[in-house]
LUMVOLO-222428 format. One record per residue: residue in three letters; x, y, z of N, C-alpha, C in turn. Coordinates in nm, 3 decimals, padded with zeros to 5 digits. Atoms other than C-alpha are relative to their C-alpha. Last residue first. Layout:
BEGIN
+--------+---------+---------+---------+---------+---------+---------+---------+---------+---------+
! residu !     nxx !     nyy !     nzz !    caxx !    cayy !    cazz !     cxx !     cyy !     czz !
+--------+---------+---------+---------+---------+---------+---------+---------+---------+---------+
!    ALA !       X !       Y !       Z !       X !       Y !       Z !       X !       Y !       Z !
...
+--------+---------+---------+---------+---------+---------+---------+---------+---------+---------+
***
This chain:
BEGIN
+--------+---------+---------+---------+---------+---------+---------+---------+---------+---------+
! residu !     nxx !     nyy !     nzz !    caxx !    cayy !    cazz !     cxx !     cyy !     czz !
+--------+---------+---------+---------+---------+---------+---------+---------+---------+---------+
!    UNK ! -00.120 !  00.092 !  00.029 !  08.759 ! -03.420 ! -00.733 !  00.067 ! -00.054 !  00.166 !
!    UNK !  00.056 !  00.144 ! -00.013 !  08.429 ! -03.203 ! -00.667 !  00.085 ! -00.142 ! -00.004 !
!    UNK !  00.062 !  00.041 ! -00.138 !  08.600 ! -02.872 ! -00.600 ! -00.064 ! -00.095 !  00.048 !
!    UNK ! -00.121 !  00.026 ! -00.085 !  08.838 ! -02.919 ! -00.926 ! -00.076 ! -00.060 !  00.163 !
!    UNK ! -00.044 !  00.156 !  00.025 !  08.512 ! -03.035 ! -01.169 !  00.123 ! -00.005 !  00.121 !
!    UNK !  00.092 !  00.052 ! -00.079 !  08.342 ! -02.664 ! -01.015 !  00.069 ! -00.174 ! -00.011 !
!    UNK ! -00.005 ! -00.009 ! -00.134 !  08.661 ! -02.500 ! -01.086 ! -00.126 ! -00.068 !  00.049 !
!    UNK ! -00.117 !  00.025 ! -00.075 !  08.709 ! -02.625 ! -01.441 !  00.015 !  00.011 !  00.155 !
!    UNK ! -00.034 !  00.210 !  00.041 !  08.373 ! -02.602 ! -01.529 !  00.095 ! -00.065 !  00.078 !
!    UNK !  00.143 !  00.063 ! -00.124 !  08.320 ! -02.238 ! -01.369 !  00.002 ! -00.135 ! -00.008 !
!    UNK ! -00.056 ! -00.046 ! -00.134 !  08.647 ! -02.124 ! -01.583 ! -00.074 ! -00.087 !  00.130 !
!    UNK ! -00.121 !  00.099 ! -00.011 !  08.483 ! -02.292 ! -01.885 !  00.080 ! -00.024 !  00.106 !
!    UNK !  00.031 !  00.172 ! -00.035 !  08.148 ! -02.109 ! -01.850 !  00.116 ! -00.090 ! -00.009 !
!    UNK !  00.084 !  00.016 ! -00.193 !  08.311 ! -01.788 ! -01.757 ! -00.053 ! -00.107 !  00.017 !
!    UNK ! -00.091 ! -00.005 ! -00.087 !  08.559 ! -01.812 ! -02.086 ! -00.068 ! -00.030 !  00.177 !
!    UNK ! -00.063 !  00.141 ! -00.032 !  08.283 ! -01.868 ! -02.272 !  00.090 ! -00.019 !  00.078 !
!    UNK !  00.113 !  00.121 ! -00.052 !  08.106 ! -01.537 ! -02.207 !  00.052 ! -00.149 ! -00.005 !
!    UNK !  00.062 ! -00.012 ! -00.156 !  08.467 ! -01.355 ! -02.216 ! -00.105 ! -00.132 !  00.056 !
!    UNK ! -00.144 !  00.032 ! -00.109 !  08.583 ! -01.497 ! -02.509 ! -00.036 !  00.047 !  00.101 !
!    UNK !  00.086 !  00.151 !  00.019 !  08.212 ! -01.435 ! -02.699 !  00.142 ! -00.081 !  00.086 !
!    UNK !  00.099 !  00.052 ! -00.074 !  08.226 ! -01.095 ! -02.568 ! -00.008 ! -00.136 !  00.027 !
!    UNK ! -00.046 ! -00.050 ! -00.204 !  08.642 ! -01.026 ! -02.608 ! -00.182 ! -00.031 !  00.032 !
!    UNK ! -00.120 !  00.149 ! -00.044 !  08.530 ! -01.144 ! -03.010 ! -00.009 ! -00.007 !  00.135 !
!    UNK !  00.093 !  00.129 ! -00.028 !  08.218 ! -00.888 ! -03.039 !  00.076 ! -00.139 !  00.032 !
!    UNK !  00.138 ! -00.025 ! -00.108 !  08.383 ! -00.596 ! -02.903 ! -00.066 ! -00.140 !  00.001 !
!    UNK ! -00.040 !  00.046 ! -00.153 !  08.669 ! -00.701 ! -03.147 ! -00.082 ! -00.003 !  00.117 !
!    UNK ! -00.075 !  00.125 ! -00.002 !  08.496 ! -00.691 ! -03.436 !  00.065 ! -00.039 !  00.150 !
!    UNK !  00.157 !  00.120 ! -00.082 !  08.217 ! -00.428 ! -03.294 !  00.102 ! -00.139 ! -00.075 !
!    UNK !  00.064 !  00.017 ! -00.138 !  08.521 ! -00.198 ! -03.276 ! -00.076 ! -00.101 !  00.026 !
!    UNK ! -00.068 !  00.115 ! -00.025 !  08.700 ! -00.321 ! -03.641 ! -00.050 ! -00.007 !  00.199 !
!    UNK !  00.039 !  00.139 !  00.016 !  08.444 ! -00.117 ! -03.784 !  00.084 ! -00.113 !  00.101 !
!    UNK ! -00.097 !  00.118 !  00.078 !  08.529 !  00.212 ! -03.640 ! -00.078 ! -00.136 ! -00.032 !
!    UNK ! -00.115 !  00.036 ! -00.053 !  08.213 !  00.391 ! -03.470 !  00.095 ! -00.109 ! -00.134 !
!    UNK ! -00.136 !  00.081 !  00.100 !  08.026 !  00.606 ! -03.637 !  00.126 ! -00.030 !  00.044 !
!    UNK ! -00.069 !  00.012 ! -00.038 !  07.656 !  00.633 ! -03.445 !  00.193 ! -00.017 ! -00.076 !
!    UNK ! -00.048 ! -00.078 !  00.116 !  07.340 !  00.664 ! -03.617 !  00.176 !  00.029 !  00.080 !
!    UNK ! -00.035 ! -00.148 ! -00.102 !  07.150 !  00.578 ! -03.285 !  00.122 !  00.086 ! -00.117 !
!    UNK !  00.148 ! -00.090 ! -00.071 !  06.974 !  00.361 ! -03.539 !  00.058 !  00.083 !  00.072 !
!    UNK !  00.059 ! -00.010 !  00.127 !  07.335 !  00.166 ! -03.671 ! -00.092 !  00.121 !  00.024 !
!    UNK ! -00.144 ! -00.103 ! -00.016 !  07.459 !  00.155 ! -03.270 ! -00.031 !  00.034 ! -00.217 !
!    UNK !  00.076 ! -00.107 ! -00.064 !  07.131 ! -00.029 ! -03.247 !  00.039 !  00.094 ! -00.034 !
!    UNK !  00.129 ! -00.031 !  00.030 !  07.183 ! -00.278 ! -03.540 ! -00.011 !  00.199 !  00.063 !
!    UNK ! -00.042 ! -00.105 !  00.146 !  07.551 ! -00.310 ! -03.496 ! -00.132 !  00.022 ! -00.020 !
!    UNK ! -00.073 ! -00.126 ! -00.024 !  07.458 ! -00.419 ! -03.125 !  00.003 !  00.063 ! -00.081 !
!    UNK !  00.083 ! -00.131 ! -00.062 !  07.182 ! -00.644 ! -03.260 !  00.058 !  00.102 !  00.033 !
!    UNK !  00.025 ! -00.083 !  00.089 !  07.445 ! -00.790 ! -03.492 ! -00.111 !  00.100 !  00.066 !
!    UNK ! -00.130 ! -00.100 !  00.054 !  07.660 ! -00.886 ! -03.192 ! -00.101 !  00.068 ! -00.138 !
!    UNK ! -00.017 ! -00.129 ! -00.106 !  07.366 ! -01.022 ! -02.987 !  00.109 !  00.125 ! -00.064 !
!    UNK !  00.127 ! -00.094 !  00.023 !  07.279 ! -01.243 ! -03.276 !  00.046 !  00.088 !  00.084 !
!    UNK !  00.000 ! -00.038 !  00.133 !  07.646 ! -01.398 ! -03.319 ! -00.080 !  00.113 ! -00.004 !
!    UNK ! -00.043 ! -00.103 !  00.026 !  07.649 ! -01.443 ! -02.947 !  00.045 !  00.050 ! -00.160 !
!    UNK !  00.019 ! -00.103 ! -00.051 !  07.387 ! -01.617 ! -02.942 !  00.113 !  00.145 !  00.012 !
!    UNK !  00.068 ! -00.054 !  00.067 !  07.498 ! -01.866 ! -03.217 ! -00.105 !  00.126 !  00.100 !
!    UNK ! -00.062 ! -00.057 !  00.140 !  07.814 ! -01.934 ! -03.064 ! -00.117 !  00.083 ! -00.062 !
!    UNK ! -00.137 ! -00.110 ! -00.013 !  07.680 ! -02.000 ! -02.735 !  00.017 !  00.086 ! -00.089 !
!    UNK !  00.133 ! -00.101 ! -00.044 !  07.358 ! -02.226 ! -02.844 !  00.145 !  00.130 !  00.026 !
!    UNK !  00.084 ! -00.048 !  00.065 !  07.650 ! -02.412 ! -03.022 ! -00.087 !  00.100 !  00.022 !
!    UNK ! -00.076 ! -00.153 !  00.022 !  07.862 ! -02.390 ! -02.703 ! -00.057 !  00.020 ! -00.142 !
!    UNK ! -00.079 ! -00.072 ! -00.071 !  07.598 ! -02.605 ! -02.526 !  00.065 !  00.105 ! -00.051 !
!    UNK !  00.106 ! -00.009 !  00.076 !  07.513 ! -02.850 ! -02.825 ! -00.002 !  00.156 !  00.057 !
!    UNK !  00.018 ! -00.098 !  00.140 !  07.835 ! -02.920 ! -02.771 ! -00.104 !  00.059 ! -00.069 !
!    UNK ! -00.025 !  00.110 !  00.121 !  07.809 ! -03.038 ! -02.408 !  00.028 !  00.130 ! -00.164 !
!    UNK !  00.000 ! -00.099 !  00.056 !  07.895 ! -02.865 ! -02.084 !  00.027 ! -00.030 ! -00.142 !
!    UNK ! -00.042 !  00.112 !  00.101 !  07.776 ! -03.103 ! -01.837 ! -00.009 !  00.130 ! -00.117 !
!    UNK ! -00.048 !  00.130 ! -00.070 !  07.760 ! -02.938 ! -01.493 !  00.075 ! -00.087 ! -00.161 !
!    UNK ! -00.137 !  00.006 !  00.053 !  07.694 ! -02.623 ! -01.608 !  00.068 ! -00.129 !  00.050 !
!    UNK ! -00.115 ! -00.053 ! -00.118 !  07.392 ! -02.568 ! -01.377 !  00.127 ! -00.029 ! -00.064 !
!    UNK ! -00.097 !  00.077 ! -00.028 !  07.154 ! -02.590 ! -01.652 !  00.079 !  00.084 !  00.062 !
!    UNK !  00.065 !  00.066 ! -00.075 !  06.896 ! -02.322 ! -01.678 !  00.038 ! -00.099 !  00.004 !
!    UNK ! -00.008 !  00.057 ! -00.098 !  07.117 ! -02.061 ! -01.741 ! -00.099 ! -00.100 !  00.087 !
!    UNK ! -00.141 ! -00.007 ! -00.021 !  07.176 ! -02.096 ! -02.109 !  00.032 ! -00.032 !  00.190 !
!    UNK !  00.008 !  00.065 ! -00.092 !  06.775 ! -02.137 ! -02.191 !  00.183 ! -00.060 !  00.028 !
!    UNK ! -00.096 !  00.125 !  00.035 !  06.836 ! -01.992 ! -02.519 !  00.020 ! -00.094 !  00.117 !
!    UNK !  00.094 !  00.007 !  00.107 !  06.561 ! -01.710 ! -02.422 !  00.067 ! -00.138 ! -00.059 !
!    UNK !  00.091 !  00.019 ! -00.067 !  06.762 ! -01.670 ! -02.097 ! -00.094 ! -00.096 ! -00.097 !
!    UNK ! -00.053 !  00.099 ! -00.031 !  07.090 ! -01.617 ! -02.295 ! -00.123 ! -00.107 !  00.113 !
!    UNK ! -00.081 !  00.082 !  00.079 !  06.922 ! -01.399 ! -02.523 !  00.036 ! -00.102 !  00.091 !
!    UNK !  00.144 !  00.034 !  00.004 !  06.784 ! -01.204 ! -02.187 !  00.003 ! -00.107 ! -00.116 !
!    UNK !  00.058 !  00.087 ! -00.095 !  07.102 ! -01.166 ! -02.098 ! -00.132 ! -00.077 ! -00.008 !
!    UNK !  00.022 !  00.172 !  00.047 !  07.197 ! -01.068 ! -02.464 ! -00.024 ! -00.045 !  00.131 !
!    UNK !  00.026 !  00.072 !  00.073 !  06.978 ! -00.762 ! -02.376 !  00.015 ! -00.166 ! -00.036 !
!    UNK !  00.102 !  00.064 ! -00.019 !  07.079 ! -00.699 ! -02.070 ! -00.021 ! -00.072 ! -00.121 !
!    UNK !  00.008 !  00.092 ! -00.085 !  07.419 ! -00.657 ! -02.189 ! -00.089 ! -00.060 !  00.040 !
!    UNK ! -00.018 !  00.123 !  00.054 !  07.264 ! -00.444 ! -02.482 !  00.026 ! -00.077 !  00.123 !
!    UNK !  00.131 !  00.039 ! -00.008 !  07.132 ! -00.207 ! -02.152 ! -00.016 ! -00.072 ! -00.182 !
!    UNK !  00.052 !  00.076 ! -00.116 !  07.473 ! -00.167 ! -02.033 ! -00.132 ! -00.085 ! -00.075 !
!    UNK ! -00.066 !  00.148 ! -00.009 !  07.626 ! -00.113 ! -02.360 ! -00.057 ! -00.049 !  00.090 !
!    UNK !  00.070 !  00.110 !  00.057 !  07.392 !  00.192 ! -02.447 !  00.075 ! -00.118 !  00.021 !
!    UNK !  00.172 ! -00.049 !  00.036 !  07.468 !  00.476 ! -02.191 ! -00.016 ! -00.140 ! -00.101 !
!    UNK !  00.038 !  00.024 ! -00.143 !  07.862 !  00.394 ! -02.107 ! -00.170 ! -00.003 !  00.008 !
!    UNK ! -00.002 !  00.157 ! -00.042 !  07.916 !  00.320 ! -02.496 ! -00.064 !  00.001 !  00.180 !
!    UNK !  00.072 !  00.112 !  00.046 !  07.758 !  00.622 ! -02.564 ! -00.036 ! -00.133 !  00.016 !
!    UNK !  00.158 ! -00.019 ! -00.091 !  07.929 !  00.859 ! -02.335 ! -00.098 ! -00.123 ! -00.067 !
!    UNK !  00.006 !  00.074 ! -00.130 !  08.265 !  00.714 ! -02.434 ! -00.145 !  00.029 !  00.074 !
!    UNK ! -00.053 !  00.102 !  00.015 !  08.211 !  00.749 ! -02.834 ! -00.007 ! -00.081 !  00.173 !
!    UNK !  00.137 !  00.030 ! -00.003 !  08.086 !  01.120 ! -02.777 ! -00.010 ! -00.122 ! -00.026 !
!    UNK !  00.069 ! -00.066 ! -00.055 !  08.391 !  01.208 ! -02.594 ! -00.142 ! -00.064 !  00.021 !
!    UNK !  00.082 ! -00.084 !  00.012 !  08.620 !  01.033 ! -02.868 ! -00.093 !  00.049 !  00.158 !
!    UNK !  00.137 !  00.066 ! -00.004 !  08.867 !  00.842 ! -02.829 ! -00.061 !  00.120 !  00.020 !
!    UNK !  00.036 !  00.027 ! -00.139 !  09.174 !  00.934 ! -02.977 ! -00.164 ! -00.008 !  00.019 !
!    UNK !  00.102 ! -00.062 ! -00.106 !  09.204 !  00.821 ! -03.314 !  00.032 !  00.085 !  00.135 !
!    UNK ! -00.036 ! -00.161 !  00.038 !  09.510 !  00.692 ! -03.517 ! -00.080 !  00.119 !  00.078 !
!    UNK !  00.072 ! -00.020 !  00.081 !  09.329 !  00.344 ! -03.493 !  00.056 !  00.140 ! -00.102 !
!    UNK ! -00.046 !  00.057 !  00.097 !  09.563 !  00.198 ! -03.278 ! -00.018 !  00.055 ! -00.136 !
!    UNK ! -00.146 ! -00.004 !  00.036 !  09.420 !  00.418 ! -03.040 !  00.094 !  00.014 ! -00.096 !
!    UNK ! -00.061 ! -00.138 !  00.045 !  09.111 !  00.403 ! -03.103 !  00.102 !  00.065 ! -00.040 !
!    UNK ! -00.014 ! -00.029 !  00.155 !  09.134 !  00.023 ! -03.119 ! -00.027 !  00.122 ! -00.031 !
!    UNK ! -00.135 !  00.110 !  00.071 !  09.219 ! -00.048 ! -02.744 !  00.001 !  00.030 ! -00.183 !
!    UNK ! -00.056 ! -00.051 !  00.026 !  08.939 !  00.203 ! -02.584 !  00.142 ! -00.102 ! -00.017 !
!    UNK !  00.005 ! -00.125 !  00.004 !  08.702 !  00.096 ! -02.757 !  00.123 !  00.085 !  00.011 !
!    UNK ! -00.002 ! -00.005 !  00.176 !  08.761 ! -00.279 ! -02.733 ! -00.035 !  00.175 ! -00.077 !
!    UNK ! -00.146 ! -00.014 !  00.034 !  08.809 ! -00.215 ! -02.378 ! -00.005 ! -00.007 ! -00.100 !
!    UNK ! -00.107 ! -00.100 ! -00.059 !  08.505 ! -00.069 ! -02.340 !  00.126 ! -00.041 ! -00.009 !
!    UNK !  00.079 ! -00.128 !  00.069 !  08.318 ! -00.301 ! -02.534 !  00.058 !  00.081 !  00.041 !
!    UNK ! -00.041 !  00.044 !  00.165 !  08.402 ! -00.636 ! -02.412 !  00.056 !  00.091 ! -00.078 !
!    UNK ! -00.177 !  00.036 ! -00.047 !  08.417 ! -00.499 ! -01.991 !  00.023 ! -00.033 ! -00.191 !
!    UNK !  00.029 ! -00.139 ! -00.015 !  07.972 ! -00.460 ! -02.059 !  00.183 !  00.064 ! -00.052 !
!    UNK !  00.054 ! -00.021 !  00.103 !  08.016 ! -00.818 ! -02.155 ! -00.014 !  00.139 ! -00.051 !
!    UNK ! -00.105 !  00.028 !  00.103 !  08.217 ! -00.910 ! -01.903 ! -00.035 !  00.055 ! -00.114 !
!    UNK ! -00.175 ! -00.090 ! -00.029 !  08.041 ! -00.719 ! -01.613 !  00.074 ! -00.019 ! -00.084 !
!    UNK !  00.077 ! -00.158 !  00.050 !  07.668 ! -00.873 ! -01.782 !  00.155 !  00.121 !  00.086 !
!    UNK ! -00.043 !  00.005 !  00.146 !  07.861 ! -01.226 ! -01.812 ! -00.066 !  00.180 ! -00.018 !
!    UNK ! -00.128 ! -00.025 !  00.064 !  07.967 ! -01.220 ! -01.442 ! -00.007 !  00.029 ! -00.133 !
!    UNK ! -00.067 ! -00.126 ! -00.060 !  07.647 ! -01.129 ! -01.289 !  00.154 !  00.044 ! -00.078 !
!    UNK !  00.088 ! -00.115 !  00.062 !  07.491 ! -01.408 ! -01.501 !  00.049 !  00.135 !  00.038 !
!    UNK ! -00.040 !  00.053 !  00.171 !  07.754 ! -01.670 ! -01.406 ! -00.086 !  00.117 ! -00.081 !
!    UNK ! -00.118 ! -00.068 !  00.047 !  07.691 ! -01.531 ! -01.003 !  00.026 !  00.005 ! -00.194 !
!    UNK ! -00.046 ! -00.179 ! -00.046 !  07.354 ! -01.570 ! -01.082 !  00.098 !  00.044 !  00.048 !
!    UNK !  00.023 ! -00.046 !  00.107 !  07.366 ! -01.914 ! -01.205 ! -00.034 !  00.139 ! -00.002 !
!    UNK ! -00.138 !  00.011 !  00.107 !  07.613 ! -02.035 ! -00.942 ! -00.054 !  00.014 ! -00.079 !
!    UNK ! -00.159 ! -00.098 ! -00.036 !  07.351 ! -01.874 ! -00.670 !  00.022 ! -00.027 ! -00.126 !
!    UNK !  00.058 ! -00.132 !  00.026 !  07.050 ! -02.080 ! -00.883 !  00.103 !  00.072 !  00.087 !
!    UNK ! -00.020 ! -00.013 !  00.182 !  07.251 ! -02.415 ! -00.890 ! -00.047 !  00.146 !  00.012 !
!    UNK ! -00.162 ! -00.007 ! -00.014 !  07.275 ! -02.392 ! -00.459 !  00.003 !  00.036 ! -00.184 !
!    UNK ! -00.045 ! -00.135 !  00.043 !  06.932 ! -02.298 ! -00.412 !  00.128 ! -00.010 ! -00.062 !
!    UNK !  00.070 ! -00.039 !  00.055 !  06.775 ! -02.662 ! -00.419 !  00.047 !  00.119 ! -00.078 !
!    UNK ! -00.048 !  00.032 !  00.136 !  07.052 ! -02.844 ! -00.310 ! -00.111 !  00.064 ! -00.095 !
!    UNK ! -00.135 ! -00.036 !  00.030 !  07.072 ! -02.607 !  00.014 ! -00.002 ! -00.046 ! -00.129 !
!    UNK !  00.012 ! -00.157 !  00.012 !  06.672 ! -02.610 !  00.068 !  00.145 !  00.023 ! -00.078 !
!    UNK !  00.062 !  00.013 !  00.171 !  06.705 ! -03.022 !  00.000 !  00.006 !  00.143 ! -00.045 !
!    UNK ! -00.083 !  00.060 !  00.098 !  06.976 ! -03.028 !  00.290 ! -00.042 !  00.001 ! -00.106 !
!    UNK ! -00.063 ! -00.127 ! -00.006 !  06.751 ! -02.773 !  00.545 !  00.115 ! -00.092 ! -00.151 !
!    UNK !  00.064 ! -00.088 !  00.049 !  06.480 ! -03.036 !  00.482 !  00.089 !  00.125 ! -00.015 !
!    UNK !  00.047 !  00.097 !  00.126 !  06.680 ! -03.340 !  00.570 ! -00.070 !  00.169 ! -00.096 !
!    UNK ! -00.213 !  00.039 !  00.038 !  06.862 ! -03.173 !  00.896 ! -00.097 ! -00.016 ! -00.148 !
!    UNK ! -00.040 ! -00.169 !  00.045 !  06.459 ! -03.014 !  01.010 !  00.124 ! -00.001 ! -00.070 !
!    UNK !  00.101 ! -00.040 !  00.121 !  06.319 ! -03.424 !  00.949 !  00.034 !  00.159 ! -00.051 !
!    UNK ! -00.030 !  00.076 !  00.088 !  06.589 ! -03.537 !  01.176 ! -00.058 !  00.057 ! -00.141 !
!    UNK ! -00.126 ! -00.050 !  00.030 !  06.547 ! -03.301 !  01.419 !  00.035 ! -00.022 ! -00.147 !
!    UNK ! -00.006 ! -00.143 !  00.058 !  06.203 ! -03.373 !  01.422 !  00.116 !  00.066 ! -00.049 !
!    UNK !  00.070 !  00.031 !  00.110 !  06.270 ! -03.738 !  01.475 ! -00.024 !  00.137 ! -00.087 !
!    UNK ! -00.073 !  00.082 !  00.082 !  06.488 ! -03.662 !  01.759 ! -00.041 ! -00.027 ! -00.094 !
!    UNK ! -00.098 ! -00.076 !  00.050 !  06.251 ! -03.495 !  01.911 !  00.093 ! -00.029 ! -00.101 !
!    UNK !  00.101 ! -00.121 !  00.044 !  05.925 ! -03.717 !  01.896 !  00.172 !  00.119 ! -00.060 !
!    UNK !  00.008 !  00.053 !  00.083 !  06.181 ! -03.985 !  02.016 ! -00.057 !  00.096 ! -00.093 !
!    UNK ! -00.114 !  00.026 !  00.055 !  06.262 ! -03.841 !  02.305 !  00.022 ! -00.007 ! -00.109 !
!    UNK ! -00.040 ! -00.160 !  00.007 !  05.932 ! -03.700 !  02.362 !  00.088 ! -00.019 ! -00.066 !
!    UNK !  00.080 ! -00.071 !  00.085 !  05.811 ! -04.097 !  02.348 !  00.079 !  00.178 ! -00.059 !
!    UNK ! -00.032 !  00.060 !  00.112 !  06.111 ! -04.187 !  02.563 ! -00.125 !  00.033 ! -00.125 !
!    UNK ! -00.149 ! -00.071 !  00.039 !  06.028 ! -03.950 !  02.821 !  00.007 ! -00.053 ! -00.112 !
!    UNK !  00.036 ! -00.120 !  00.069 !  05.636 ! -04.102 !  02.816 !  00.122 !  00.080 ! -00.044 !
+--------+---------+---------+---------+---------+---------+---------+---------+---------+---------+
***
């Protein structure tokens, strides 16, 4: 009868090791697509403010007042936006493993749209910012957002080598 128990245990064990290993490969892509999501709505938000305050400057400007309240009040909630873009383009539902061209196509052409929605909003809130802002704003996005999937490439291809 020991050896029965024995066995009984040991078998369970076996079956709790196996099941805690599918839980890990299960969650593990969804973390590294919510960090990658965490990072593109800090980068994205990060586009815009420095592109603000970097071409005021330059611009002859100083920055405006009603320029920094704005961006702090409507950039967040574009960020969502192209999150939701990048959702809608099914961006994080690959774990970045294979980061093909079809890949930075969907890329390119989201962040195209996300950049004219900005000039859209910032249009409607009647807003007059410099032109060359949502140029650069929209470059430092689409260099940022790629930059995080390339970064994540490179370090996920290093930790697997």
């Amino acid at each position: 009868m020991s050896n029965v128990s024995v066995n009984e245990n040991v078998n369970n064990e076996v079956i709790e090791d196996a099941v805690q290993v599918e839980i890990k490969k299960k969650f593990k892509p969804d973390i590294k697509n919510c960090l990658i999501l965490l990072f593109d709505y800090i980068f994205i938000i990060l586009a815009y403010v420095v592109s603000l305050m970097s071409i005021c400057p330059l611009d002859g400007r100083y920055v405006n007042g009603l320029y920094i309240t704005m961006i702090l009040i409507a950039t967040p909630f574009f960020a969502m936006t192209v999150i939701i873009f990048f959702f809608i383009f099914k961006l994080y539902v690959n774990s970045l493993i294979d980061i093909s061209v079809a890949e930075v196509r969907r890329l390119i052409i989201i962040n195209f749209i996300s950049i004219f929605v900005y000039v859209g909003i910032m249009t409607v809130l009647k807003l007059d910012f410099p032109y060359v802002f949502y140029l650069v704003g929209g470059l430092l996005q689409f260099i940022f957002t790629s930059g995080i999937r390339f970064v994540y490439k490179l370090l996920f291809v290093k930790a697997n080598d």
